[in-house]
Biopython code that builds the backbone (N, CA, C, O; Angstrom):
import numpy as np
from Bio.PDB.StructureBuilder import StructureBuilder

atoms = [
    (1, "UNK", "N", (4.592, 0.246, -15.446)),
    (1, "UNK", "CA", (3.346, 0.875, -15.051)),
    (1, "UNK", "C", (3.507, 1.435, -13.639)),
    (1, "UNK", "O", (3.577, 0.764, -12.609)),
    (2, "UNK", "N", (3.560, 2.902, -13.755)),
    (2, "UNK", "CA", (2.999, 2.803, -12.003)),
    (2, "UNK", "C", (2.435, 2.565, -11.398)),
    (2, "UNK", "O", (1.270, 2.414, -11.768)),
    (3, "UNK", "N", (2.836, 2.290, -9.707)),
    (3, "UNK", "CA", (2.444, 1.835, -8.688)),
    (3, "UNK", "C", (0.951, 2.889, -8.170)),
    (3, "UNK", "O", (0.501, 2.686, -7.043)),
    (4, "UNK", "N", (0.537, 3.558, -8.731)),
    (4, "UNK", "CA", (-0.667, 5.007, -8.455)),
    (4, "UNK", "C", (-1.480, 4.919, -8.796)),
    (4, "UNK", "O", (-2.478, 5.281, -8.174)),
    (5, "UNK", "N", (-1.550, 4.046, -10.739)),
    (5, "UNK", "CA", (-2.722, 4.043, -11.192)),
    (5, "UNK", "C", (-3.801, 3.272, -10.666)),
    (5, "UNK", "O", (-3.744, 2.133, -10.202)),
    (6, "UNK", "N", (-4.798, 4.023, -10.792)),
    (6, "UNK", "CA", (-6.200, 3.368, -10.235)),
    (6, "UNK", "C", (-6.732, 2.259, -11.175)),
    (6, "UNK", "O", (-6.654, 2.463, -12.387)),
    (7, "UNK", "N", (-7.259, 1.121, -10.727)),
    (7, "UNK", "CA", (-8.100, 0.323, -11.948)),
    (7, "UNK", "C", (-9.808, 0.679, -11.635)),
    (7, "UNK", "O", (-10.464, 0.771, -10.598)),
    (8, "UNK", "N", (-10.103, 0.807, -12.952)),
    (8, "UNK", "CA", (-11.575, 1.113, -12.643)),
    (8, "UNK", "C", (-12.470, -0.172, -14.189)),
    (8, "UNK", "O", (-12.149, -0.549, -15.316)),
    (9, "UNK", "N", (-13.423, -0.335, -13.416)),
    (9, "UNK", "CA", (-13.892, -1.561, -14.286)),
    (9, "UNK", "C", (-15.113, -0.806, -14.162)),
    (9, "UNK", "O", (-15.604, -0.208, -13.204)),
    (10, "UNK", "N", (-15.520, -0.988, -15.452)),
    (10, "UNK", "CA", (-17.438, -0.802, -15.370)),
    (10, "UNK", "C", (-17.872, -1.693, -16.183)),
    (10, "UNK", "O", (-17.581, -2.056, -17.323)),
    (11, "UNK", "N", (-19.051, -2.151, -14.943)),
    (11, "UNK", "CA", (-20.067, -3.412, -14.689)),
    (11, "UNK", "C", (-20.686, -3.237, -15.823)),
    (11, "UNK", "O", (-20.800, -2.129, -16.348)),
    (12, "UNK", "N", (-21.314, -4.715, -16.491)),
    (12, "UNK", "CA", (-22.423, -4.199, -16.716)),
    (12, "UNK", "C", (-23.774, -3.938, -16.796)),
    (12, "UNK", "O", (-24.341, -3.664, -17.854)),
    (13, "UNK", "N", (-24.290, -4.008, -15.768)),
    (13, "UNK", "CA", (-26.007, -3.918, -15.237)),
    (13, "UNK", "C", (-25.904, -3.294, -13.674)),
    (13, "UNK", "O", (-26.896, -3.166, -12.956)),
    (14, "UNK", "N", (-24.166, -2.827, -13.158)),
    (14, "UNK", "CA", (-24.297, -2.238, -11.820)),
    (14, "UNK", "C", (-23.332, -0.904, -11.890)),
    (14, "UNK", "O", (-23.448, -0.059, -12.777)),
    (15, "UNK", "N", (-22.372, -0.839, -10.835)),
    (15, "UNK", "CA", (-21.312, 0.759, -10.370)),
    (15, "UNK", "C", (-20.590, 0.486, -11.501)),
    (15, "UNK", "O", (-20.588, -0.543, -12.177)),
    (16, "UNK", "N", (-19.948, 1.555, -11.650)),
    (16, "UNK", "CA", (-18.605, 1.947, -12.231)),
    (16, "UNK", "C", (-17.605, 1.583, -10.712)),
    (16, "UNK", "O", (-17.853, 2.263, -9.716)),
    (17, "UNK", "N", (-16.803, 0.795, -10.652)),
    (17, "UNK", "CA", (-16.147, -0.011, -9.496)),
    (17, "UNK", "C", (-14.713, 0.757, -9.627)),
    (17, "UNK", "O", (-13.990, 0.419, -10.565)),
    (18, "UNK", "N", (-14.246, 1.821, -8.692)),
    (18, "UNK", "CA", (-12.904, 2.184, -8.813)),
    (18, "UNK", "C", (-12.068, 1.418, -8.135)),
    (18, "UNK", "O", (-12.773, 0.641, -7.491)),
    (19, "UNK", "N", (-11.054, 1.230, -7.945)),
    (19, "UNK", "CA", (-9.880, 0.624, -6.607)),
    (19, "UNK", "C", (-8.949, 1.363, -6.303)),
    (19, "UNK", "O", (-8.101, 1.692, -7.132)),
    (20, "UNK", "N", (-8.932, 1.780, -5.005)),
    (20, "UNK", "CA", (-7.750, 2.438, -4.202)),
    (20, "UNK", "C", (-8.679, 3.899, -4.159)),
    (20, "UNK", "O", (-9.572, 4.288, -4.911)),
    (21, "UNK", "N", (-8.062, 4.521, -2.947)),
    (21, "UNK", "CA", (-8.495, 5.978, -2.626)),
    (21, "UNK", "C", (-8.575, 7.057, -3.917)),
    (21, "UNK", "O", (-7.850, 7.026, -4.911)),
    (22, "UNK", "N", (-9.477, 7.864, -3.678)),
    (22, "UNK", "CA", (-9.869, 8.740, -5.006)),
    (22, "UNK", "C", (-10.160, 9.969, -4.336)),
    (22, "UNK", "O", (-9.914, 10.110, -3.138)),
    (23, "UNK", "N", (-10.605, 10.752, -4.950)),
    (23, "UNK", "CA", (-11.248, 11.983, -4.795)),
    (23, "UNK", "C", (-11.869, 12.233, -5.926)),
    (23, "UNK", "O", (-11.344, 12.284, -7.039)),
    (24, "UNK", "N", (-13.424, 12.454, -5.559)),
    (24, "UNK", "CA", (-14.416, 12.238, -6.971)),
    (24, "UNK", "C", (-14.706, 13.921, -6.900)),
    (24, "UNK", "O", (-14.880, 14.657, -5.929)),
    (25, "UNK", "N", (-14.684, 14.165, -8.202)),
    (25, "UNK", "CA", (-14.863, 16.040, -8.387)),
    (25, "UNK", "C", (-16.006, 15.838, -9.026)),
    (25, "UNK", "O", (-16.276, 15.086, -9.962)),
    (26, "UNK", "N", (-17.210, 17.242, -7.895)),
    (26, "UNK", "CA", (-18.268, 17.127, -8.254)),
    (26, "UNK", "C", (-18.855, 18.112, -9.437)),
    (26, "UNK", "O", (-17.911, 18.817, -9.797)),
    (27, "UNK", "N", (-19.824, 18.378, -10.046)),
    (27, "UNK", "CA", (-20.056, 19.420, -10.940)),
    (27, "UNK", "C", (-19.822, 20.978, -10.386)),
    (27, "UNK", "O", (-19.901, 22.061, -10.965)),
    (28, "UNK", "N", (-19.623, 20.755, -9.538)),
    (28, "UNK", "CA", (-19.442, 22.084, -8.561)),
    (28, "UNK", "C", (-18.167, 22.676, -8.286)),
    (28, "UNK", "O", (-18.021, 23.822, -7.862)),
    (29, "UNK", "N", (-17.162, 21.788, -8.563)),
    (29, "UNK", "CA", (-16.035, 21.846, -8.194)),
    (29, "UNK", "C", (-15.238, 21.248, -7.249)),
    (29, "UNK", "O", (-14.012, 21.251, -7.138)),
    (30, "UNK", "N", (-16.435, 20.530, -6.318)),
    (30, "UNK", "CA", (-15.841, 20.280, -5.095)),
    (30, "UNK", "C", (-15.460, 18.907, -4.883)),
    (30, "UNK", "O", (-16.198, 17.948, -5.107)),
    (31, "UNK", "N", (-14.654, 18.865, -4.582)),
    (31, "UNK", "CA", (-14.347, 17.124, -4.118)),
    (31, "UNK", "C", (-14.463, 16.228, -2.781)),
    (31, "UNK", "O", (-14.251, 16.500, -1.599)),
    (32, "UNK", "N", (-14.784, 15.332, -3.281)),
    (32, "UNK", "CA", (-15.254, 14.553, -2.150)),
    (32, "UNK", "C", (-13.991, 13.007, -1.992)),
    (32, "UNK", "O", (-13.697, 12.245, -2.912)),
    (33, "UNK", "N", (-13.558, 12.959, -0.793)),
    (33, "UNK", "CA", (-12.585, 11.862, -0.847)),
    (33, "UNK", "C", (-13.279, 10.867, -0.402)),
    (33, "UNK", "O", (-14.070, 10.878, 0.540)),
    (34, "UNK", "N", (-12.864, 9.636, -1.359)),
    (34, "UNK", "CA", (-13.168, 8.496, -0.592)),
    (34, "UNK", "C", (-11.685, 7.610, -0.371)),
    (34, "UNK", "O", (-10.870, 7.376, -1.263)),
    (35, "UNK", "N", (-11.603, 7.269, 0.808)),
    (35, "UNK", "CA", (-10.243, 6.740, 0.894)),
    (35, "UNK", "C", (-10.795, 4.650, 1.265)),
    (35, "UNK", "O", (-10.086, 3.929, 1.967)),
    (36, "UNK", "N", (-11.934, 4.221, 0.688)),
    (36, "UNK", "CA", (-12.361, 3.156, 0.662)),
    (36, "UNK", "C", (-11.464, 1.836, -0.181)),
    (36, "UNK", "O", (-11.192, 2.441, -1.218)),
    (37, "UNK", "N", (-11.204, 1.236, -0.258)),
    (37, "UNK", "CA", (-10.601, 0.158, -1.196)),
    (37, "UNK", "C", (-11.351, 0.154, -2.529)),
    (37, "UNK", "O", (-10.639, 0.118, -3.533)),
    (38, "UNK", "N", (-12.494, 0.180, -2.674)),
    (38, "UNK", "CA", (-13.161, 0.059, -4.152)),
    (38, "UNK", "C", (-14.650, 0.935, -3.706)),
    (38, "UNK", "O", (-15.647, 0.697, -3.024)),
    (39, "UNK", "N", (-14.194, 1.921, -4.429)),
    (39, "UNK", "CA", (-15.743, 3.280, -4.405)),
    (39, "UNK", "C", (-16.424, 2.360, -5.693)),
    (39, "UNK", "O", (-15.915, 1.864, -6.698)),
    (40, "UNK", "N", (-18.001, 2.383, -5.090)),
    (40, "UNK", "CA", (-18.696, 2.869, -6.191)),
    (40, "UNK", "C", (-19.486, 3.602, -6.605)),
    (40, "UNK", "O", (-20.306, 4.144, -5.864)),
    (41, "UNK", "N", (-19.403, 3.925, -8.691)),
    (41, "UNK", "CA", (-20.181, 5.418, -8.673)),
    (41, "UNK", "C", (-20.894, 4.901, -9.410)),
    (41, "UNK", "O", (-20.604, 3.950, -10.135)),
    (42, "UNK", "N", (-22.349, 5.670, -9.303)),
    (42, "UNK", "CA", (-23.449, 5.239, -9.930)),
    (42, "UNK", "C", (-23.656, 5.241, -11.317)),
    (42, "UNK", "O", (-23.461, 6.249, -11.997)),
    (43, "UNK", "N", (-24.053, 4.132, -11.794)),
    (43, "UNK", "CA", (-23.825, 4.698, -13.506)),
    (43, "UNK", "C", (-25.556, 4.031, -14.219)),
    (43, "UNK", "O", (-25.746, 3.720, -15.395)),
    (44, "UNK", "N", (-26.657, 3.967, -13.008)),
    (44, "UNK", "CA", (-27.736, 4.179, -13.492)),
    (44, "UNK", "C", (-28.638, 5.402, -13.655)),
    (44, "UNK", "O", (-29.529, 5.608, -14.479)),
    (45, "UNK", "N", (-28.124, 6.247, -12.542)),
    (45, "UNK", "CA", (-28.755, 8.114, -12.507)),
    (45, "UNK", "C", (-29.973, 7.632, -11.660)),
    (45, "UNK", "O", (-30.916, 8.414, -11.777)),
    (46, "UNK", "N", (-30.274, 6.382, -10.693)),
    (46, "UNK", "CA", (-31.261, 5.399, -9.814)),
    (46, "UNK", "C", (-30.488, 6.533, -8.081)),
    (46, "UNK", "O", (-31.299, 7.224, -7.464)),
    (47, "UNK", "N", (-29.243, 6.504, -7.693)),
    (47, "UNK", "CA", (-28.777, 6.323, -6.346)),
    (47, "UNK", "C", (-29.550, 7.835, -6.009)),
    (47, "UNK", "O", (-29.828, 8.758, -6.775)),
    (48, "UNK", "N", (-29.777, 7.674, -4.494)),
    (48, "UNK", "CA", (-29.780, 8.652, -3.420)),
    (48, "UNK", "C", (-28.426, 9.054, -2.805)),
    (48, "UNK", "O", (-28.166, 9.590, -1.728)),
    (49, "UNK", "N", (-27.874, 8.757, -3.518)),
    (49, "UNK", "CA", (-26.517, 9.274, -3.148)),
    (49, "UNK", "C", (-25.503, 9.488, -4.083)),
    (49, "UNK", "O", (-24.358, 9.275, -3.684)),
    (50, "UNK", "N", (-25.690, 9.937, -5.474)),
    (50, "UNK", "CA", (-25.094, 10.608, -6.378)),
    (50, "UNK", "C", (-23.960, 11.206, -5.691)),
    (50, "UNK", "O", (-24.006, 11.796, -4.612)),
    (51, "UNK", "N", (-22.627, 10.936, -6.638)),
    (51, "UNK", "CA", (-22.669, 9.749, -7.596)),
    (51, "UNK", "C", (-21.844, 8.545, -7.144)),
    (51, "UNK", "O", (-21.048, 7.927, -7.851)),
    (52, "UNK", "N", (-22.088, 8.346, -6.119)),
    (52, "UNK", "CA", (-22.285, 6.909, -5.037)),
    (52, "UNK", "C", (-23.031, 6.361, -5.224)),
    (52, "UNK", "O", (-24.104, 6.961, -5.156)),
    (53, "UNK", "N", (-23.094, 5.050, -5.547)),
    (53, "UNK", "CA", (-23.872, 3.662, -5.517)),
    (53, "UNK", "C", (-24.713, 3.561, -4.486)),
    (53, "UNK", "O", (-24.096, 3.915, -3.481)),
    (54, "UNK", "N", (-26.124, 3.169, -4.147)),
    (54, "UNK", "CA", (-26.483, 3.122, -2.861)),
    (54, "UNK", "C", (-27.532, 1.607, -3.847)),
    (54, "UNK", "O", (-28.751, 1.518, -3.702)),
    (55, "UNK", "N", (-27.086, 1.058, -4.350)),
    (55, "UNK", "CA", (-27.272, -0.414, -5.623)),
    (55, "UNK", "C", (-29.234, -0.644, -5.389)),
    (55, "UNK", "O", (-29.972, -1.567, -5.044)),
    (56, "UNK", "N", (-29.447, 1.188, -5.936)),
    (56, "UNK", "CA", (-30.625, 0.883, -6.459)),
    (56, "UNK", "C", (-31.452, 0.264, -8.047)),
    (56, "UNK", "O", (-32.590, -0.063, -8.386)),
    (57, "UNK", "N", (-29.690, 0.387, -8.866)),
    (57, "UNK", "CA", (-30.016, -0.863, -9.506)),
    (57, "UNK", "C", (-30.616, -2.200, -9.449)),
    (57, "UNK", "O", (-31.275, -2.745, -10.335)),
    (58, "UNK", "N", (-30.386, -2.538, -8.601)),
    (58, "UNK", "CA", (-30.495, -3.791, -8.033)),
    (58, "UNK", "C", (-32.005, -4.077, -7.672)),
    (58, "UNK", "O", (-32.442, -5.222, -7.787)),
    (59, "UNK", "N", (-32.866, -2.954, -7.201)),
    (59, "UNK", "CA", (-34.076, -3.329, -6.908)),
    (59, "UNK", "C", (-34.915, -3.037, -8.131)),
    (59, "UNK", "O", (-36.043, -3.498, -8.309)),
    (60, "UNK", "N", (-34.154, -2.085, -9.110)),
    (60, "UNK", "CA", (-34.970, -2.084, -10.442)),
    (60, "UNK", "C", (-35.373, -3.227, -11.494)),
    (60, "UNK", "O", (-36.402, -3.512, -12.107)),
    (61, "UNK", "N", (-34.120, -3.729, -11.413)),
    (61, "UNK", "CA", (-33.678, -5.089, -11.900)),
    (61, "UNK", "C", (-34.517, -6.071, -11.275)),
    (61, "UNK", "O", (-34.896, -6.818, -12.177)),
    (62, "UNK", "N", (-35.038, -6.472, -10.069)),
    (62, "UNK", "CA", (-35.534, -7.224, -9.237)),
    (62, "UNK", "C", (-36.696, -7.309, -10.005)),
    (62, "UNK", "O", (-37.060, -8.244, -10.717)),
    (63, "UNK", "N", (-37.356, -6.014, -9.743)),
    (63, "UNK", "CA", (-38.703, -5.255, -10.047)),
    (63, "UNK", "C", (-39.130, -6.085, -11.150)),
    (63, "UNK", "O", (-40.048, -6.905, -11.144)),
    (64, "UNK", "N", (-38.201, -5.714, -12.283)),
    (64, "UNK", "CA", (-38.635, -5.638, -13.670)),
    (64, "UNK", "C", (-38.609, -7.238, -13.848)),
    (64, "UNK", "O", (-39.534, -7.490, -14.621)),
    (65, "UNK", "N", (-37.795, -8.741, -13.381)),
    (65, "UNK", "CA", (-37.796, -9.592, -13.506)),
    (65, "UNK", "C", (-39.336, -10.471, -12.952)),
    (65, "UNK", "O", (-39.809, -11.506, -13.422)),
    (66, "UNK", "N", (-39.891, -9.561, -11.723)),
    (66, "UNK", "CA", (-40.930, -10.449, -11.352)),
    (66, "UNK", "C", (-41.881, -9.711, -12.261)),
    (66, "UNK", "O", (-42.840, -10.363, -12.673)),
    (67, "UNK", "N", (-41.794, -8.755, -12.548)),
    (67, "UNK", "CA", (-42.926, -8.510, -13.913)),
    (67, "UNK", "C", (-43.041, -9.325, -14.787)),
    (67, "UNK", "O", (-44.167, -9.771, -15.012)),
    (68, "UNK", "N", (-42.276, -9.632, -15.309)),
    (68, "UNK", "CA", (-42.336, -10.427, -16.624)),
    (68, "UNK", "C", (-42.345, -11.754, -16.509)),
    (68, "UNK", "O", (-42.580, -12.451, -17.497)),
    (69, "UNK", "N", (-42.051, -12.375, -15.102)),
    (69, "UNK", "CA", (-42.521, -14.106, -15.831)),
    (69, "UNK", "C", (-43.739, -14.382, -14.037)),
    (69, "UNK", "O", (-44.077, -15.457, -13.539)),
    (70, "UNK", "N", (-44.081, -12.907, -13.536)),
    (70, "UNK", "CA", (-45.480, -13.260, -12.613)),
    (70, "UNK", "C", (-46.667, -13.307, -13.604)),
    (70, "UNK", "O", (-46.694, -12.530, -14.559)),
    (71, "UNK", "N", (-47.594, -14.160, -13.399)),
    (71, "UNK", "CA", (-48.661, -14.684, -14.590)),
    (71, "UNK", "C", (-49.940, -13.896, -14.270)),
    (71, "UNK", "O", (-50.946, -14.043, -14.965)),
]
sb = StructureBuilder()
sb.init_structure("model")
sb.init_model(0)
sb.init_chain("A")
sb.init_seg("    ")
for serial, (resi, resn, name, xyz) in enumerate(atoms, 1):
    if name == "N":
        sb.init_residue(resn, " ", resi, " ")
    sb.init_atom(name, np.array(xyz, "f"), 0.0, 1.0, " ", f" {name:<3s}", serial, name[0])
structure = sb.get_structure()
């Protein structure tokens, strides 16, 4: 296996979790580098920062749990 390939895991209730530097190509054409250890991209269509994680999952999820067992 080469030493290049990226591992990418997707969560499931959060990011699509890449590892190692990337360059994410946008619908536009354009690319954006992230040279971070583990990018994440949003895979609820929730972030302010498409298609970067900014883990507004996380407060949806929150949300929706005190709904259902506040009396």
């Amino acid at each position: 296996m080469p030493e290049d390939r990226r591992r990418v895991i997707v969560t499931e209730d959060g990011p699509i979790l890449v590892y190692g530097p990337v360059d994410v190509e946008m619908p536009d054409g354009t690319r954006v580098p992230s040279d971070r250890a583990v990018t994440a991209l949003c895979a609820c269509g929730r972030s302010g920062r498409r298609p970067f994680c900014d883990t507004s999952h996380r407060r949806r999820v929150r949300g929706e749990e005190r709904k259902e067992y506040d009396p």
